[in-house]
Structure formats: structure tokens, C-alpha cells
C-alpha positions as CSV (number, residue, x, y, z in Angstrom):
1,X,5.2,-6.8,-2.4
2,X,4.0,-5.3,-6.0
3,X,2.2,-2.0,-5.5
4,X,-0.4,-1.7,-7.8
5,X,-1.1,1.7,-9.8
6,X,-5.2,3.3,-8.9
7,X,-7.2,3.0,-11.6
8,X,-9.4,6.1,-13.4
9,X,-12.2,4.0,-12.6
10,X,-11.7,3.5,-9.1
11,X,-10.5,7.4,-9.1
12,X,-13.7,8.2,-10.7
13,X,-16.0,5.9,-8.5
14,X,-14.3,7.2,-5.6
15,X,-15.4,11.0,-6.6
16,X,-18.8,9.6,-7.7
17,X,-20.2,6.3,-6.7
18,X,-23.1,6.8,-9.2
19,X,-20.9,7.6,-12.1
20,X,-22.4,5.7,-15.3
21,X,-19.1,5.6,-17.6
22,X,-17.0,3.5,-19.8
23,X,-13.6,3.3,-20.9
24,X,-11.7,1.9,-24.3
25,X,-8.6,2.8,-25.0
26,X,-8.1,5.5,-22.5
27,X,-11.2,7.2,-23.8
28,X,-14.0,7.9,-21.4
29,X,-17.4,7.9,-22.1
30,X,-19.4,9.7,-20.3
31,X,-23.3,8.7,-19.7
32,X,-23.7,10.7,-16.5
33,X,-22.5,14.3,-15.8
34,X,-18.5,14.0,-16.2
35,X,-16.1,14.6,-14.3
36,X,-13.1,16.8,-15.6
37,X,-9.2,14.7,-16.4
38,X,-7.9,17.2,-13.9
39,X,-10.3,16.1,-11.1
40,X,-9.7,12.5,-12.0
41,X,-5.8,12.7,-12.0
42,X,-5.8,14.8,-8.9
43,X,-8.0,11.6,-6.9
44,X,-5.3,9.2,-8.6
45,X,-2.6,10.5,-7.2
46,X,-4.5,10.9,-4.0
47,X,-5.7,7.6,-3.6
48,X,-2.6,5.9,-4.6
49,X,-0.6,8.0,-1.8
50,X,-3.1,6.2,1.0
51,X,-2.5,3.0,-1.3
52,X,0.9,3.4,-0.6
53,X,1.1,4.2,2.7
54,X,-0.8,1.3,3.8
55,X,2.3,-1.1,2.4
56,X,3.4,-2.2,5.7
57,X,0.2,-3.0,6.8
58,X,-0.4,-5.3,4.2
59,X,2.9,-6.7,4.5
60,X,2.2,-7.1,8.3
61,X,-1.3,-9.5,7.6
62,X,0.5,-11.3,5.2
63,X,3.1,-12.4,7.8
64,X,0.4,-12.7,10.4
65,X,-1.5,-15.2,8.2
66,X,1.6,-17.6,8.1
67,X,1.5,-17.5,11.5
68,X,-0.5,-20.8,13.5
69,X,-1.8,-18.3,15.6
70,X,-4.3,-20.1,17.7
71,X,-1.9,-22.8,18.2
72,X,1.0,-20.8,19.5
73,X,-1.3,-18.6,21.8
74,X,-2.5,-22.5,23.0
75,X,1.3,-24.0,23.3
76,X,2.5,-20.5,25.3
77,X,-0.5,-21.0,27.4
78,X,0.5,-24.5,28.0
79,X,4.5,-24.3,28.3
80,X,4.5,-20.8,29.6
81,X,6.3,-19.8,26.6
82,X,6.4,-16.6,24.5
83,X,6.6,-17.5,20.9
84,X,3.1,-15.9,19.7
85,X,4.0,-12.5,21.5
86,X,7.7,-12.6,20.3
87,X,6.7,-13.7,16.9
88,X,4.2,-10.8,16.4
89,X,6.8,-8.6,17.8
90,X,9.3,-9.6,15.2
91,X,6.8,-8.9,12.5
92,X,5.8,-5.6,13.6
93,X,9.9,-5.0,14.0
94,X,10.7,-6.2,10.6
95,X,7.6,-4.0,9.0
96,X,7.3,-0.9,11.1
97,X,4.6,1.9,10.6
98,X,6.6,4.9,9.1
């Protein structure tokens, strides 16, 4: 699964939802009370470590959602089998939380 880099417009958003802004070529301009490159880089790196911590559980849903679900539940019900519970355990086996 690619990890995608945070943007310094989501960084920015995140430290100021009302931020009016634009950038072009790296350059920000400001049209609202700025927010200083240091700020910005320090929520960057911030945001991209939770970004990053949350890997396996995006690689977990992913998994899940290839899953028939309903179905299995339905067809363990009905052959008193285990497949949904020991298919969700082999997911959470193959992507643990660190």
C-alpha cells in the first residue's frame, strides 16, 4: 500500500480551518493572517506520523472489503462453520496493530 506524503494545505487547514490561502510553485499566499513555515512543517510531520500509523488499519478494511461478509456469517450460521471468524482472524494476524 503507497503512503501518501501530507500536504501544506492539509497541514495548514489542519492548524486553521478558516485559512484563506493559495499556493503556486511552493509559494504561499497569504489572504488571511499567516501562519509561519516552521508551524506548517512542524503539523506535517505531525500529521503524517498519525498518517502513518494508521497503515494497518487501512490495510485491514481493504482485506475486510474482499471479504462476502454477510454471506459467510449466513453459511457459518447455517453449516455451523467458522470461516467468517477465522477469516477475520487471519486478517488481523497478517496486519497486526504495532
Amino acid at each position: 500500500m503507497i503512503i501518501k506524503p501530507i500536504s501544506k494545505a492539509q497541514a495548514i487547514k489542519s492548524l486553521d480551518a478558516n485559512s484563506q490561502f493559495s499556493i503556486r510553485e511552493s509559494v504561499i499566499t497569504w489572504h488571511t493572517t499567516p501562519i509561519t513555515d516552521s508551524e506548517i512543517a512542524t503539523e506535517v510531520t505531525r500529521l503524517q506520523a498519525v498518517y502513518d500509523s494508521q497503515l494497518y488499519a487501512r490495510t485491514r478494511k481493504a482485506k475486510y472489503d474482499l471479504l462476502n461478509q454477510d454471506e459467510m456469517r449466513y453459511d457459518d450460521l447455517v453449516n455451523n462453520t467458522t470461516t467468517w471468524r477465522d477469516g477475520i482472524a487471519a486478517i488481523k494476524v497478517a496486519h497486526p496493530k504495532p
